[in-house]
PDB file with one MODEL, atoms N, CA, C and O in Angstrom:
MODEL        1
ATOM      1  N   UNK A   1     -10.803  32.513  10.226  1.00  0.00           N
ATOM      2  CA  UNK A   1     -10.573  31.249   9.542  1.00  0.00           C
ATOM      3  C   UNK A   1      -9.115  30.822   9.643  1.00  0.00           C
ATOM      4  O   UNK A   1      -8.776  29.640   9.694  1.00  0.00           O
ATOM      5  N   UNK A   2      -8.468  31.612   9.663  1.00  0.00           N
ATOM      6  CA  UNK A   2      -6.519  31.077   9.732  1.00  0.00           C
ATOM      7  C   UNK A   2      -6.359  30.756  10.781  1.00  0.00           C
ATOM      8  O   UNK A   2      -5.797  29.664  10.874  1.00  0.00           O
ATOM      9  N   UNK A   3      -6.718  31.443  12.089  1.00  0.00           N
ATOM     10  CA  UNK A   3      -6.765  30.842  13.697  1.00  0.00           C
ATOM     11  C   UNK A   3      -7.050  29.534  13.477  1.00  0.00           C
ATOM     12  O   UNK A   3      -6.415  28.738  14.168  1.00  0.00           O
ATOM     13  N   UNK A   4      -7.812  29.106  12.723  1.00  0.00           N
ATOM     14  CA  UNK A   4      -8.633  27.484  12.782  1.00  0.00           C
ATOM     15  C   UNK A   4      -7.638  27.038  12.576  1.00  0.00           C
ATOM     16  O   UNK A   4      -7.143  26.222  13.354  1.00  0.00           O
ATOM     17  N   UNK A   5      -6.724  27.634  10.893  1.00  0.00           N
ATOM     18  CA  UNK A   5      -5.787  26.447  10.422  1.00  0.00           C
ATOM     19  C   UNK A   5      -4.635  26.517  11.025  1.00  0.00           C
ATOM     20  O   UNK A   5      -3.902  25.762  10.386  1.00  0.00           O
ATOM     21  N   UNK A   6      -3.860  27.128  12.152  1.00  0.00           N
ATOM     22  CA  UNK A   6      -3.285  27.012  12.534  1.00  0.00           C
ATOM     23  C   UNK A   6      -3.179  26.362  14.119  1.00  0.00           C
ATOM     24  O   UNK A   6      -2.285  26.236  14.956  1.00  0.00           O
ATOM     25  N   UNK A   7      -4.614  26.032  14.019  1.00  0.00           N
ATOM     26  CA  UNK A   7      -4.598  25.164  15.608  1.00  0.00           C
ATOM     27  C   UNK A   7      -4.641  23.650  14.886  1.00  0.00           C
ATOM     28  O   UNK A   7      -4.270  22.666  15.526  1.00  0.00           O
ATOM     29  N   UNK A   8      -5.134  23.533  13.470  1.00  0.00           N
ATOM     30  CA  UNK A   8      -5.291  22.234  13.236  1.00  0.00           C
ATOM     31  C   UNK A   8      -3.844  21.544  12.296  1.00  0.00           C
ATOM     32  O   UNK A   8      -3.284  20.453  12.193  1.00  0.00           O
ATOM     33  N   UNK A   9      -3.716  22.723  11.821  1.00  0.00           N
ATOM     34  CA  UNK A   9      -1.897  22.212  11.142  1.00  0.00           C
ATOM     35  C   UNK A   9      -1.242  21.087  11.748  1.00  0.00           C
ATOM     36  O   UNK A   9      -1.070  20.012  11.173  1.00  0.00           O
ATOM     37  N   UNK A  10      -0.770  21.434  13.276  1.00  0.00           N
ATOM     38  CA  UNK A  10       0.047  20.813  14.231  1.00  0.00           C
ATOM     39  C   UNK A  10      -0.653  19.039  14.163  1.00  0.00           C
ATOM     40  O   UNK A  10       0.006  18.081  14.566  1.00  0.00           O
ATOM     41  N   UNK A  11      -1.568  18.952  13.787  1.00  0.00           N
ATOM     42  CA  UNK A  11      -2.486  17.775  13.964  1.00  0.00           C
ATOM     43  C   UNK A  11      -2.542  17.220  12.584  1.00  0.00           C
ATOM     44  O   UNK A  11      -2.199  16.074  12.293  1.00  0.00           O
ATOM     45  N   UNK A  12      -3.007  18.125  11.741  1.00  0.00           N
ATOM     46  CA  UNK A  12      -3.064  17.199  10.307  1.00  0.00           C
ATOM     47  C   UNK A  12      -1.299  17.181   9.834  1.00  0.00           C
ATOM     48  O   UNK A  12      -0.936  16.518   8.862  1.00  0.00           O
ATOM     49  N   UNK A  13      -0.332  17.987  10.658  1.00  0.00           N
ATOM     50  CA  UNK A  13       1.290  17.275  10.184  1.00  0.00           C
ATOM     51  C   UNK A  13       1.590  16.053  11.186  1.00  0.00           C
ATOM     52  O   UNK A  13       2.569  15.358  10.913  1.00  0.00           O
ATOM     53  N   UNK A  14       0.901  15.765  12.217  1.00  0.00           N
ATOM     54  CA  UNK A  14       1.492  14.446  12.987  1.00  0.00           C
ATOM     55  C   UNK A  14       1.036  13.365  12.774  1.00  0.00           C
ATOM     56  O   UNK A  14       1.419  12.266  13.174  1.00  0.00           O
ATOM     57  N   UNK A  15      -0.262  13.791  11.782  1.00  0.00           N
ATOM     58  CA  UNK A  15      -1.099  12.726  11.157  1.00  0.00           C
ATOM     59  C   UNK A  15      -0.143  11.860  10.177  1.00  0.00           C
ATOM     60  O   UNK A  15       0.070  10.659  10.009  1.00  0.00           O
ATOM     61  N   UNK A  16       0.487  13.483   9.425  1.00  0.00           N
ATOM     62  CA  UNK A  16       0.356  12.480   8.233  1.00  0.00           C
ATOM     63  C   UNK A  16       2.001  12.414   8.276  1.00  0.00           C
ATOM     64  O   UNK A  16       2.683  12.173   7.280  1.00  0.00           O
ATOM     65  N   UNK A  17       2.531  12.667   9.595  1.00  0.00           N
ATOM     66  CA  UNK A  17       3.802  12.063   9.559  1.00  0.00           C
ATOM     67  C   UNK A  17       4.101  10.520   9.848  1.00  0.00           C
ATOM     68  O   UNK A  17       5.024   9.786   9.497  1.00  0.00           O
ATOM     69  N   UNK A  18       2.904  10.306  10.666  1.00  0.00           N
ATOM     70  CA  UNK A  18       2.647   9.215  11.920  1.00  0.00           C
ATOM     71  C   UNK A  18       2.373   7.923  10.343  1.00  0.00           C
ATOM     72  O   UNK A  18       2.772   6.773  10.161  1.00  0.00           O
ATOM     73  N   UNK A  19       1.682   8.691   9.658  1.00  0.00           N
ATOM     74  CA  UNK A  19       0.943   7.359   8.764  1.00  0.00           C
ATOM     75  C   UNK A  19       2.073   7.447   7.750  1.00  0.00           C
ATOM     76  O   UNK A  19       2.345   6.306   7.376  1.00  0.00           O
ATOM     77  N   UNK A  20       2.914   8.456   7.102  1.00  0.00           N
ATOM     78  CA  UNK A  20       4.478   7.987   6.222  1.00  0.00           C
ATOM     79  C   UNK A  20       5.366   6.819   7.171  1.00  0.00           C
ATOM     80  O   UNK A  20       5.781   5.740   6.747  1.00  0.00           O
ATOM     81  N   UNK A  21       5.510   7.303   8.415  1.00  0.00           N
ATOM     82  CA  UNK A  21       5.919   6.013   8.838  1.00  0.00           C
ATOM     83  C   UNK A  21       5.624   4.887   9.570  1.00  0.00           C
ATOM     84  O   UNK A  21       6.354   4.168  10.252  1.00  0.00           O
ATOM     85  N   UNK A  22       4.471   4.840   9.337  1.00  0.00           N
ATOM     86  CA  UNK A  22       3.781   3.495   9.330  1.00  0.00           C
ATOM     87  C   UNK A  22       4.618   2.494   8.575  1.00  0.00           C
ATOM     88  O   UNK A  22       5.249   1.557   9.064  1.00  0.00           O
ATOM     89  N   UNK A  23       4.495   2.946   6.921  1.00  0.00           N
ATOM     90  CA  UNK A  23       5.169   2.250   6.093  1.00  0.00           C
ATOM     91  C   UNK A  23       6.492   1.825   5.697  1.00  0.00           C
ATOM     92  O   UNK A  23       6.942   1.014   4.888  1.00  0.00           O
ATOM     93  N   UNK A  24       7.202   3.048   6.955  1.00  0.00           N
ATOM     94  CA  UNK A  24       8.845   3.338   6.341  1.00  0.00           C
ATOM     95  C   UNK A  24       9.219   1.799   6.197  1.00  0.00           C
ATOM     96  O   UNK A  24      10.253   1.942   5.543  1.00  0.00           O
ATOM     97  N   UNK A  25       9.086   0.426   6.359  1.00  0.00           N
ATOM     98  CA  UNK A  25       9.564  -0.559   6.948  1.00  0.00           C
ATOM     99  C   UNK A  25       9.467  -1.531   6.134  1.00  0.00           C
ATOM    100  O   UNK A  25       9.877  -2.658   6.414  1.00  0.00           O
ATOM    101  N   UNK A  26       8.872  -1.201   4.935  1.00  0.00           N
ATOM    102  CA  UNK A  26       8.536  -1.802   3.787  1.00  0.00           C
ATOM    103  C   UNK A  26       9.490  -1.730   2.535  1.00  0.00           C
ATOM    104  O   UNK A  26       9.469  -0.650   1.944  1.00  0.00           O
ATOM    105  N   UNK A  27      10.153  -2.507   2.140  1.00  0.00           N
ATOM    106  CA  UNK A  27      10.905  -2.383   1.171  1.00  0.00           C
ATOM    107  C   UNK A  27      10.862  -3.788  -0.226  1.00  0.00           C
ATOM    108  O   UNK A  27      11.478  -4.851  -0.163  1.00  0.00           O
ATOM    109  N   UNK A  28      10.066  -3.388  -1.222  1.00  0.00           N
ATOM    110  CA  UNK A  28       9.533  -4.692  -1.644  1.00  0.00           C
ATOM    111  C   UNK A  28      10.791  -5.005  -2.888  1.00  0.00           C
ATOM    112  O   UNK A  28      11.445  -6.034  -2.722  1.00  0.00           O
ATOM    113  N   UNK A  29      11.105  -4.164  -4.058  1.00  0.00           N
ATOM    114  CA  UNK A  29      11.801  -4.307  -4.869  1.00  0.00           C
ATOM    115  C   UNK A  29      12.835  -3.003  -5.042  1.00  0.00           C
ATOM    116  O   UNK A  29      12.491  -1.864  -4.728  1.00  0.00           O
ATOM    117  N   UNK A  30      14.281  -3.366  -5.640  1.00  0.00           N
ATOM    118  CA  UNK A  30      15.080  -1.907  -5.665  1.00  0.00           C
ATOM    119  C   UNK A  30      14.986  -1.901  -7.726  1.00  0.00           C
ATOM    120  O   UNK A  30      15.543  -1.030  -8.394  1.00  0.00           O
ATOM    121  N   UNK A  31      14.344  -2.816  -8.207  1.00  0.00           N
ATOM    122  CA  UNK A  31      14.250  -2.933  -9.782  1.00  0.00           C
ATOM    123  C   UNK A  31      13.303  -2.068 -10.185  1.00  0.00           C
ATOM    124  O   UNK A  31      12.113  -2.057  -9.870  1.00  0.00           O
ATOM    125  N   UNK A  32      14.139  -1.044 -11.195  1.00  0.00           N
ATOM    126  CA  UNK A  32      13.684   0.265 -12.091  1.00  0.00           C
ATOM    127  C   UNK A  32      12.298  -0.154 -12.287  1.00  0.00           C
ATOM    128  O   UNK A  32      12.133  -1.279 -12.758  1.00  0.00           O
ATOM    129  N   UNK A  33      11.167   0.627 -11.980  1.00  0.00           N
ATOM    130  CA  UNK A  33       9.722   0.624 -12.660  1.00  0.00           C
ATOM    131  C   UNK A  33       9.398   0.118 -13.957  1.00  0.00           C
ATOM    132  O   UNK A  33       8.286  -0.165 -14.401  1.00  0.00           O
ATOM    133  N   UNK A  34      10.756   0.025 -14.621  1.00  0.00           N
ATOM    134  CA  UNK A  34       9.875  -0.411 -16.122  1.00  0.00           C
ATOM    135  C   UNK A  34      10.401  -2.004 -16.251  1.00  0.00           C
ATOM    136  O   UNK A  34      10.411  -2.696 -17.269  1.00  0.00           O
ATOM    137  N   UNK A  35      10.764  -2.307 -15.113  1.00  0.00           N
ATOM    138  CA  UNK A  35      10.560  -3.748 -15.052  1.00  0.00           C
ATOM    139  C   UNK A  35       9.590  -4.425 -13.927  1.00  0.00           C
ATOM    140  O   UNK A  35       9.623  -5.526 -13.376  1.00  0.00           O
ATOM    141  N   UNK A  36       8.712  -3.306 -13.817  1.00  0.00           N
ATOM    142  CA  UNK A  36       7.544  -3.600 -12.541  1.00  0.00           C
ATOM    143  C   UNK A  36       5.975  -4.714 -13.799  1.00  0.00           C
ATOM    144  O   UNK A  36       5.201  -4.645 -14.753  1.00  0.00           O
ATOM    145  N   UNK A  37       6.255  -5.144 -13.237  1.00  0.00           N
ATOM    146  CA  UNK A  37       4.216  -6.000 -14.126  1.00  0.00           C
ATOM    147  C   UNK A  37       3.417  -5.292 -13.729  1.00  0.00           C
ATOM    148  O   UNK A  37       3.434  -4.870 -12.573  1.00  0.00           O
ATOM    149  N   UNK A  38       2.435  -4.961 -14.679  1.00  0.00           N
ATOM    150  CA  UNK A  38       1.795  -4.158 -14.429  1.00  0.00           C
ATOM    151  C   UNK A  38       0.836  -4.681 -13.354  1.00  0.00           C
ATOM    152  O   UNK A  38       1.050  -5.846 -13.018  1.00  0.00           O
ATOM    153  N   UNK A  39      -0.103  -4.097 -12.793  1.00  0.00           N
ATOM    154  CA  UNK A  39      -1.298  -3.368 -11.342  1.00  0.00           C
ATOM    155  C   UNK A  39      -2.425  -4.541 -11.861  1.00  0.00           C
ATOM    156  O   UNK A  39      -3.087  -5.205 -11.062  1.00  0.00           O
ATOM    157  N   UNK A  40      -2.488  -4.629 -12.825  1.00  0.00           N
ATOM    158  CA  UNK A  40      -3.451  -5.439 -13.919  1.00  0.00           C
ATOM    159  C   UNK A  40      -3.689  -7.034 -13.152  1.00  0.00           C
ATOM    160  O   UNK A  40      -4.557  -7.614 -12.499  1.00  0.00           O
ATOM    161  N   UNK A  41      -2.339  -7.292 -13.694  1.00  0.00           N
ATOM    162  CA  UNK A  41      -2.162  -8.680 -13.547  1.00  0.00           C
ATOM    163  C   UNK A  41      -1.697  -8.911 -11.893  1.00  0.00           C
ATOM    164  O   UNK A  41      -1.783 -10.072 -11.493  1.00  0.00           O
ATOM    165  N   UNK A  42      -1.296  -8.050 -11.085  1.00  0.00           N
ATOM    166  CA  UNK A  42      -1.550  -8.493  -9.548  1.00  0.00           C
ATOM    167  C   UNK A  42      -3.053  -8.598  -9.309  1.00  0.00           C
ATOM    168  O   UNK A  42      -3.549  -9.694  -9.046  1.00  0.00           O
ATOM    169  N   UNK A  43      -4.011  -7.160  -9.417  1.00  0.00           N
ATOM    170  CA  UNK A  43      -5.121  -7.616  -9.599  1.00  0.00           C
ATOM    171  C   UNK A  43      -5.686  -8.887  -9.989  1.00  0.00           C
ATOM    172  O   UNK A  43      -6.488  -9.382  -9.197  1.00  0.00           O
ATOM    173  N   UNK A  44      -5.472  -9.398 -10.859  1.00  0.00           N
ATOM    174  CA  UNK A  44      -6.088 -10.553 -11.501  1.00  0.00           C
ATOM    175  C   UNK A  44      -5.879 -11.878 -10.727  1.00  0.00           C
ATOM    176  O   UNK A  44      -6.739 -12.715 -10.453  1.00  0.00           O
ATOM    177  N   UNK A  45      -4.720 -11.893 -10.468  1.00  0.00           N
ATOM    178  CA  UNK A  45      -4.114 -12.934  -9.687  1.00  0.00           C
ATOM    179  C   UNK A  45      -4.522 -13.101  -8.218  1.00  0.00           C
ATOM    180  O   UNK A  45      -4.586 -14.200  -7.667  1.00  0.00           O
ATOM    181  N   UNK A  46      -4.770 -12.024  -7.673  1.00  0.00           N
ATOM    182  CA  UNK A  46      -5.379 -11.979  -6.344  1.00  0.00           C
ATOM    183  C   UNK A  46      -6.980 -12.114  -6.139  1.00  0.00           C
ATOM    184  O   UNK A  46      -7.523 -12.715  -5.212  1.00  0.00           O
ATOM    185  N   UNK A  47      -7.730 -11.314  -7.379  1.00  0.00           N
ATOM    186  CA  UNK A  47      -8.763 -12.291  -7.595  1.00  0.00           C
ATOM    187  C   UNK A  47      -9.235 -14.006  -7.754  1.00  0.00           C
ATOM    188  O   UNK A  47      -9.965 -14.810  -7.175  1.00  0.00           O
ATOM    189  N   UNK A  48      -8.332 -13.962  -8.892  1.00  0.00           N
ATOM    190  CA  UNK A  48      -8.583 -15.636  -8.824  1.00  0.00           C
ATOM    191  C   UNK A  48      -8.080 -16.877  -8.029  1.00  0.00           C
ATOM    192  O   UNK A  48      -7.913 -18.027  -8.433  1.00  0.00           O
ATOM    193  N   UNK A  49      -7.798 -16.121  -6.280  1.00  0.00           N
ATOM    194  CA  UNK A  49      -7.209 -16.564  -5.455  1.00  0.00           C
ATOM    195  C   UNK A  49      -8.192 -16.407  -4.500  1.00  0.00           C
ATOM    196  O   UNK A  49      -8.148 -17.022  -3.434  1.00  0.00           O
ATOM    197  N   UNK A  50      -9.371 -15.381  -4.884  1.00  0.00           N
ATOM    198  CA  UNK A  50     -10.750 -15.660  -3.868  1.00  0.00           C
ATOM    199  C   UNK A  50     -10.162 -14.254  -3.003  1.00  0.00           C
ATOM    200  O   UNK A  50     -10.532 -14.148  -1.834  1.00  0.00           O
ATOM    201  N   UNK A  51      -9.213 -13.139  -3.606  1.00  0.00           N
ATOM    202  CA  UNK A  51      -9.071 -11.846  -2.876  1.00  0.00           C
ATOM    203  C   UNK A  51     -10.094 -11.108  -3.353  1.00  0.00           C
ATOM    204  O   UNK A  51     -10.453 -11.440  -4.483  1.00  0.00           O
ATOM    205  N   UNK A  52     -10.896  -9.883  -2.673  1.00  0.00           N
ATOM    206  CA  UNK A  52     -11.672  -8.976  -2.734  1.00  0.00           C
ATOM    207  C   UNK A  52     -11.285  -7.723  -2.674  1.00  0.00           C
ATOM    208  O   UNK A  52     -11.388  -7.025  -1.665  1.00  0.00           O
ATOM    209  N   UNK A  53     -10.729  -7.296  -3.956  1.00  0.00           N
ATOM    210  CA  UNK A  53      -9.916  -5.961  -3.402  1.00  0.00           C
ATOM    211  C   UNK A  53     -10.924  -4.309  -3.738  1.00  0.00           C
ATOM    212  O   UNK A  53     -11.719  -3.865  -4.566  1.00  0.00           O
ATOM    213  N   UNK A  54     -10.247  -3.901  -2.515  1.00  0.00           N
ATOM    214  CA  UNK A  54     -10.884  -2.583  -2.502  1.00  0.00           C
ATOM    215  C   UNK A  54     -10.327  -1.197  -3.481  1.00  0.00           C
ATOM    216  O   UNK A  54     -10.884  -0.383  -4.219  1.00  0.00           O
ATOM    217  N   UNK A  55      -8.963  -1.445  -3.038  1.00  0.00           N
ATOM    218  CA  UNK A  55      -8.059  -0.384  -3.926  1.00  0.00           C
ATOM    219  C   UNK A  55      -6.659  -0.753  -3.367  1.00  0.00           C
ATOM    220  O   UNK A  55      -6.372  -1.255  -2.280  1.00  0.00           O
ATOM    221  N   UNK A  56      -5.586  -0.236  -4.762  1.00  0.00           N
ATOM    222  CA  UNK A  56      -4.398  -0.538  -5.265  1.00  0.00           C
ATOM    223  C   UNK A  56      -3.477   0.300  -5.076  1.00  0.00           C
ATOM    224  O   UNK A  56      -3.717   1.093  -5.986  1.00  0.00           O
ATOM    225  N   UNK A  57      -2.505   0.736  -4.493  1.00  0.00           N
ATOM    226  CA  UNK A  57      -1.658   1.622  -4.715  1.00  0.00           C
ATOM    227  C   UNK A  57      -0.784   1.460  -4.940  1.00  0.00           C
ATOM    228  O   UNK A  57      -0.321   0.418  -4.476  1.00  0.00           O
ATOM    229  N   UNK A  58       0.068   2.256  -5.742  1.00  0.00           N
ATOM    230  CA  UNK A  58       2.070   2.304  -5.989  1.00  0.00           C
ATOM    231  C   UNK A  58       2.587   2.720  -4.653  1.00  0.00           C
ATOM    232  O   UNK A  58       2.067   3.624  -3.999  1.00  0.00           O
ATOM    233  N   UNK A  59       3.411   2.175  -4.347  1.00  0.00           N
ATOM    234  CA  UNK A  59       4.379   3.184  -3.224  1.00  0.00           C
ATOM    235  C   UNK A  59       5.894   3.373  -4.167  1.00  0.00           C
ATOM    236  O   UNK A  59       5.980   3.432  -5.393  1.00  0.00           O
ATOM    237  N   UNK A  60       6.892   3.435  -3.262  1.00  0.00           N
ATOM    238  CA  UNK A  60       8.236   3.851  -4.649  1.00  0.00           C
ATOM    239  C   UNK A  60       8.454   2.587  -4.971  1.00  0.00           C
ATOM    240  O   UNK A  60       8.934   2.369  -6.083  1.00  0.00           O
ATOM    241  N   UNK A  61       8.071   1.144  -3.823  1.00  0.00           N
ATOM    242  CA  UNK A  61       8.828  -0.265  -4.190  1.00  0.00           C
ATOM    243  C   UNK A  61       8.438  -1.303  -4.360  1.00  0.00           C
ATOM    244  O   UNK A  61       8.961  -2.406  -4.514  1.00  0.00           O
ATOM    245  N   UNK A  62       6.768  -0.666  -4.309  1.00  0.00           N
ATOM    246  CA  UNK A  62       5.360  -1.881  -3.859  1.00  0.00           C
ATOM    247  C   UNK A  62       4.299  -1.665  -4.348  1.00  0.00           C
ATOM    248  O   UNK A  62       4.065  -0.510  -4.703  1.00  0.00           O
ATOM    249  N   UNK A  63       3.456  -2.535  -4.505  1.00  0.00           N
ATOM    250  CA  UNK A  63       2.140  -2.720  -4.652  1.00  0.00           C
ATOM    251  C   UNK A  63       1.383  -2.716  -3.118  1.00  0.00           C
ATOM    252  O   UNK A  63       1.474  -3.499  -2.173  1.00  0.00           O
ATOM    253  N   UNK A  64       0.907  -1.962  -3.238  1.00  0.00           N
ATOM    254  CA  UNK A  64      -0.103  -1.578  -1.587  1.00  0.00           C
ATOM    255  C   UNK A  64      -1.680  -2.167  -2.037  1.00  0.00           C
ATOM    256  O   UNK A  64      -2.329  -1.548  -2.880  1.00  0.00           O
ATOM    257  N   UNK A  65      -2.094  -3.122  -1.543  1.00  0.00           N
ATOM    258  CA  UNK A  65      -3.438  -3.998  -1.877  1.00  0.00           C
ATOM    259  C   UNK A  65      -4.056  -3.893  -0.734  1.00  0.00           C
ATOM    260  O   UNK A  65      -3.652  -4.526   0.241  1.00  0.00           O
ATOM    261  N   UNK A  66      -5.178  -3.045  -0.669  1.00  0.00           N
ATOM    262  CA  UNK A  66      -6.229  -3.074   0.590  1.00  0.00           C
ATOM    263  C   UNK A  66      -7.692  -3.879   0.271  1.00  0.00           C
ATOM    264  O   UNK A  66      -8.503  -3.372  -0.504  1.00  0.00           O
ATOM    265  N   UNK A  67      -7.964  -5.220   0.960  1.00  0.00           N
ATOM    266  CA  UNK A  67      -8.314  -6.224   0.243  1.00  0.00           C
ATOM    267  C   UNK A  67      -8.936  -6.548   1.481  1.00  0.00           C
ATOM    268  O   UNK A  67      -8.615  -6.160   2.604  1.00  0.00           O
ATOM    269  N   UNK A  68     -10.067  -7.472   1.070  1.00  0.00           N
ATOM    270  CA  UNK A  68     -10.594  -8.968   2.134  1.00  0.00           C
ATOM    271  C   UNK A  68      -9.468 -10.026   1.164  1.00  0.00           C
ATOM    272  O   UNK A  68      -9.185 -10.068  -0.034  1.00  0.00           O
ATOM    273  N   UNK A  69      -9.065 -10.749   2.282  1.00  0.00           N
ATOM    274  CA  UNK A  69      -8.246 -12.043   2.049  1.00  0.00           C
ATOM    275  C   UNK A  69      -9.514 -13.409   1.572  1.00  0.00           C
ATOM    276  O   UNK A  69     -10.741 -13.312   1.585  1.00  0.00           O
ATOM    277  N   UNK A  70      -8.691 -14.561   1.200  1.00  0.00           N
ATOM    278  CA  UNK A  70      -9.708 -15.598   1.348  1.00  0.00           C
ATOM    279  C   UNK A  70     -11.055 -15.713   2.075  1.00  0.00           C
ATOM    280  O   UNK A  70     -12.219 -15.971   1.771  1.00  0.00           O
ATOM    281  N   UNK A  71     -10.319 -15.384   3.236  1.00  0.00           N
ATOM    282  CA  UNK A  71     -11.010 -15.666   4.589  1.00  0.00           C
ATOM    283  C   UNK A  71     -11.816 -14.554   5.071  1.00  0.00           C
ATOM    284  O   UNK A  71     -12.373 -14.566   6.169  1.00  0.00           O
ATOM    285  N   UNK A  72     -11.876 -13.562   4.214  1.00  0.00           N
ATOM    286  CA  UNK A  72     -12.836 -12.880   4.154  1.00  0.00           C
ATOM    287  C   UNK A  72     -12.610 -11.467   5.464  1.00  0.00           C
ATOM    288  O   UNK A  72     -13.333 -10.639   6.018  1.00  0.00           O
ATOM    289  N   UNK A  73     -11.317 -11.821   5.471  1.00  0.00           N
ATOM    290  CA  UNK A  73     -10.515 -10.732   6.620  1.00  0.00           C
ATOM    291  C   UNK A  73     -10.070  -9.261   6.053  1.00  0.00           C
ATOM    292  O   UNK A  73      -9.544  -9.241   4.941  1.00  0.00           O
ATOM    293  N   UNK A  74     -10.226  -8.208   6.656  1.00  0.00           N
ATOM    294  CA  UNK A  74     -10.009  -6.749   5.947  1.00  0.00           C
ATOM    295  C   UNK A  74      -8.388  -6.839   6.300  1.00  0.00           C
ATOM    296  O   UNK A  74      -7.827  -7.065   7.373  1.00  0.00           O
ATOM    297  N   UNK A  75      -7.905  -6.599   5.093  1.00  0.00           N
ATOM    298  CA  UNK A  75      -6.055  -6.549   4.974  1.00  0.00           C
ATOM    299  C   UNK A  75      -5.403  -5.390   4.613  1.00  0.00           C
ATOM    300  O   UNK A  75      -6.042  -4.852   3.708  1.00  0.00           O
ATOM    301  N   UNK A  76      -4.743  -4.971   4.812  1.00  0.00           N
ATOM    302  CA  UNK A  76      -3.626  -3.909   3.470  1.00  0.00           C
ATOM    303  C   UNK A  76      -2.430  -5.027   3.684  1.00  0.00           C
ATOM    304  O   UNK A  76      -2.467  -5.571   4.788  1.00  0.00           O
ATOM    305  N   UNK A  77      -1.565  -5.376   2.956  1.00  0.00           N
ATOM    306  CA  UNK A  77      -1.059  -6.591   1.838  1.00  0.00           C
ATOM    307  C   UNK A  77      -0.040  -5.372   1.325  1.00  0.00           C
ATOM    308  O   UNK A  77      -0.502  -4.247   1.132  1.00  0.00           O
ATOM    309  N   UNK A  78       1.360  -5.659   1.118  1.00  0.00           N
ATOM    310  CA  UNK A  78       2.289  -5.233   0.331  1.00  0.00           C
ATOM    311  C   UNK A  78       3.069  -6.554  -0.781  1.00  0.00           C
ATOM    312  O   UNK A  78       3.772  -7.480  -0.375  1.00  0.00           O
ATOM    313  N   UNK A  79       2.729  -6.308  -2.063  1.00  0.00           N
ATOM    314  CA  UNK A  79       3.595  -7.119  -3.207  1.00  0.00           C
ATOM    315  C   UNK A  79       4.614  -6.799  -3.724  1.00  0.00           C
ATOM    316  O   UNK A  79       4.518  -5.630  -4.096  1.00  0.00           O
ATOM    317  N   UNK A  80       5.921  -7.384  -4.039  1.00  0.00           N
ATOM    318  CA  UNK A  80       7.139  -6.802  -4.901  1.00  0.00           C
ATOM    319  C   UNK A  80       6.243  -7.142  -6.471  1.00  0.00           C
ATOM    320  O   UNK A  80       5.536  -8.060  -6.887  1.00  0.00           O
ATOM    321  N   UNK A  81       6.713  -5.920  -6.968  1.00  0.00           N
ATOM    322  CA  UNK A  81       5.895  -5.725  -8.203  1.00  0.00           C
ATOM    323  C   UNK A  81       6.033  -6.061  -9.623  1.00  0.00           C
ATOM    324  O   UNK A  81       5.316  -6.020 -10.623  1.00  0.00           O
ATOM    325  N   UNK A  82       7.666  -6.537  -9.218  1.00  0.00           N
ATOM    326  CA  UNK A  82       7.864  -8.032  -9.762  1.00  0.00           C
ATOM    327  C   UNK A  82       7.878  -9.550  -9.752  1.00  0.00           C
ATOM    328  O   UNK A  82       8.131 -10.365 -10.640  1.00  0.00           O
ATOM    329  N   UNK A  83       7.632  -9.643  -8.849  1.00  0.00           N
ATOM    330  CA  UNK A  83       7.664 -11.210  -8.611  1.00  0.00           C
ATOM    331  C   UNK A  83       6.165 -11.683  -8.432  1.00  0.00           C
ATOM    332  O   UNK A  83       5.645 -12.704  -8.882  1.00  0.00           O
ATOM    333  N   UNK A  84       5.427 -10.369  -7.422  1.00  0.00           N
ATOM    334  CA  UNK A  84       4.061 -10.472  -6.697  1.00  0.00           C
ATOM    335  C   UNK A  84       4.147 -11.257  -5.394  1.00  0.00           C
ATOM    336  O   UNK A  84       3.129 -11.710  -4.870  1.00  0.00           O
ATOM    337  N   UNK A  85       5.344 -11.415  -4.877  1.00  0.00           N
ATOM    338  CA  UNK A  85       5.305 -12.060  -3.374  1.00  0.00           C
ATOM    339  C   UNK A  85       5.008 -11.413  -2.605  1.00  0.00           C
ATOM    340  O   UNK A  85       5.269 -10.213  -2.682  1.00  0.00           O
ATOM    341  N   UNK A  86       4.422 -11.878  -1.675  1.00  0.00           N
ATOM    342  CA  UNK A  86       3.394 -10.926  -0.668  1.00  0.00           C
ATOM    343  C   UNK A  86       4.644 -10.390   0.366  1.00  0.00           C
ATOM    344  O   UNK A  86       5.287 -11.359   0.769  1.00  0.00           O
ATOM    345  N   UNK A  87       5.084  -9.258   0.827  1.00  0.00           N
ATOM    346  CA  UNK A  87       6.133  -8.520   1.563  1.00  0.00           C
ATOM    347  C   UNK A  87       5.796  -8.065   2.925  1.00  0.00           C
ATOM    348  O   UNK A  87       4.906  -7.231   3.088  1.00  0.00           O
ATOM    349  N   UNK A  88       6.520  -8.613   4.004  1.00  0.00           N
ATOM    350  CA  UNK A  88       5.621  -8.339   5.634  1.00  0.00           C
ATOM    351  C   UNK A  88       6.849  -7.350   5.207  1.00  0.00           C
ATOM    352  O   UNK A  88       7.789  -7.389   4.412  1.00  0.00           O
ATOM    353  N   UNK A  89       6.251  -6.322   6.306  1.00  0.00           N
ATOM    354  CA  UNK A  89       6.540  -5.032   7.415  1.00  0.00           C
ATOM    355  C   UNK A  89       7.429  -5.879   8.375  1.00  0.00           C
ATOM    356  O   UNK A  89       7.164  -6.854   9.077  1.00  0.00           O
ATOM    357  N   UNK A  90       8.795  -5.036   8.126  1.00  0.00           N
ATOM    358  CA  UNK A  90       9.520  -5.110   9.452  1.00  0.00           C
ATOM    359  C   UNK A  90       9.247  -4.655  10.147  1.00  0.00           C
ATOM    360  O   UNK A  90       9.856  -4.734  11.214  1.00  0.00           O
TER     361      UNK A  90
ENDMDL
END
């Protein structure tokens, strides 16, 4: 069984190096968490905008929204988690 995990290590670390920096490029807000709005009310707001969201995540500076858009398109979406402006990837 350890033979296994050591042929697959090399693979599940390039994985999940490859997908940390996916995101490195994202930088939404540098304002302390306890001036973040809460998960709630982005939710809400992206609903009543005709978004379909699947699931929500924190990152250290963002709201990570994996969603159908209006248009009914599969997205992941980054928000500053104060303002809620939608944040492109450099």
């Amino acid at each position: 069984m350890t033979s296994i995990i050591k042929k697959i290590m090399p693979l599940l670390l390039a994985f999940s190096a490859s997908y940390a920096s996916a995101h490195g490029d994202v930088k939404c807000t540098s304002q302390p968490k306890s001036e973040w709005r809460p998960h709630t009310e982005l939710h809400q707001k992206l609903t009543k905008e005709g978004w379909v969201i699947r699931r929500m995540e924190m990152t250290s500076s963002c709201y990570e929204v994996y969603a159908k858009d209006p248009q009914g398109k599969r997205i992941e979406a980054f928000f500053d988690p104060v303002t809620f402006k939608r944040v492109e990837e450099n």
